[in-house]
N, C-alpha and C positions, 0 to 999 in steps of 0.2 A: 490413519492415526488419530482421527477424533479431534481433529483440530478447530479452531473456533476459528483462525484467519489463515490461509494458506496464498501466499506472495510467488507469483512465478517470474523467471526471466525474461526478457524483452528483446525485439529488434528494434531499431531506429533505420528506415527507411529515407535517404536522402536521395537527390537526380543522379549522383554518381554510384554510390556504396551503400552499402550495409553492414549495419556496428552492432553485433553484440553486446546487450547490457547488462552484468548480472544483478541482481538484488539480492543475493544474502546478506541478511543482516549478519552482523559481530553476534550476536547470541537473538535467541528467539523467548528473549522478554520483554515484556511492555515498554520499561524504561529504559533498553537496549534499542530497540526498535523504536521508538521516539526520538530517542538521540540521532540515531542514523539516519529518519528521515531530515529532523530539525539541520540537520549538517549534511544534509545531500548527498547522504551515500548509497539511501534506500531510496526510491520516489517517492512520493507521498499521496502522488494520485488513487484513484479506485479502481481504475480498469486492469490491474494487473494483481488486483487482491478480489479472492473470494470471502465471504466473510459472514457466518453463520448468523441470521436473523436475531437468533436468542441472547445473541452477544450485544443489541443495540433497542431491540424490540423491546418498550413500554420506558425507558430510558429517555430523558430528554435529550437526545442529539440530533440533530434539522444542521440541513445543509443553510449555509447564513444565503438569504433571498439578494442582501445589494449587491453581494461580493462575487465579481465577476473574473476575478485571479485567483490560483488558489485554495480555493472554494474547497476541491476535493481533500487536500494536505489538512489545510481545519479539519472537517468531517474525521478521518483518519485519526489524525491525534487526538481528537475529541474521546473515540474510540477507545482509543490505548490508553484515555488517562481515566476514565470510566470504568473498566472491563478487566479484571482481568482474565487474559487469555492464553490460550495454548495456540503458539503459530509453530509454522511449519511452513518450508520452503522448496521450492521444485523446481530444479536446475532446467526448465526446459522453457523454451522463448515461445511462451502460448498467447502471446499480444507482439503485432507490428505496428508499431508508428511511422505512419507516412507524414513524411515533412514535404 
């Protein structure tokens, strides 16, 4: 579909269980998708978004060097609030998080 960020679903790997997480966003706009992650309903992290170069490439956004929490949610909304883009989301849990 030509998309500039494509967001897929998640496991959370714990000693006992395993939790399905979804990330659909409420709509797949910039400032729909900023809102959900700013309110933790989307994660904000990077490993569970793919995110085409051309979308950030020659753009000043750098991941911040002291911030060691985070870090990736910055980077993300930096993104979203820079860009705009065409997302798109895949119901399928293509990253596990081991805890």
């Amino acid at each position: 579909e030509d998309a500039d960020m494509v967001i897929c679903d998640f496991y959370i790997h714990t000693k006992n269980k395993e939790i399905y997480i979804s990330q659909k966003p409420s709509e797949t706009s910039n400032n729909v998708l900023l809102d959900d992650i700013m309110n933790q309903r989307v994660h904000g992290g990077c490993w569970n978004k793919l995110i085409k170069a051309s979308s950030y490439r020659g753009k000043l956004i750098r991941f911040p060097e002291n911030m060691i929490i985070w870090e990736d949610q910055f980077y993300i909304c930096n993104i979203l609030l820079i860009s705009p883009l065409k997302i798109n989301h895949i119901a399928i849990p293509l990253y596990h998080y081991d805890i």
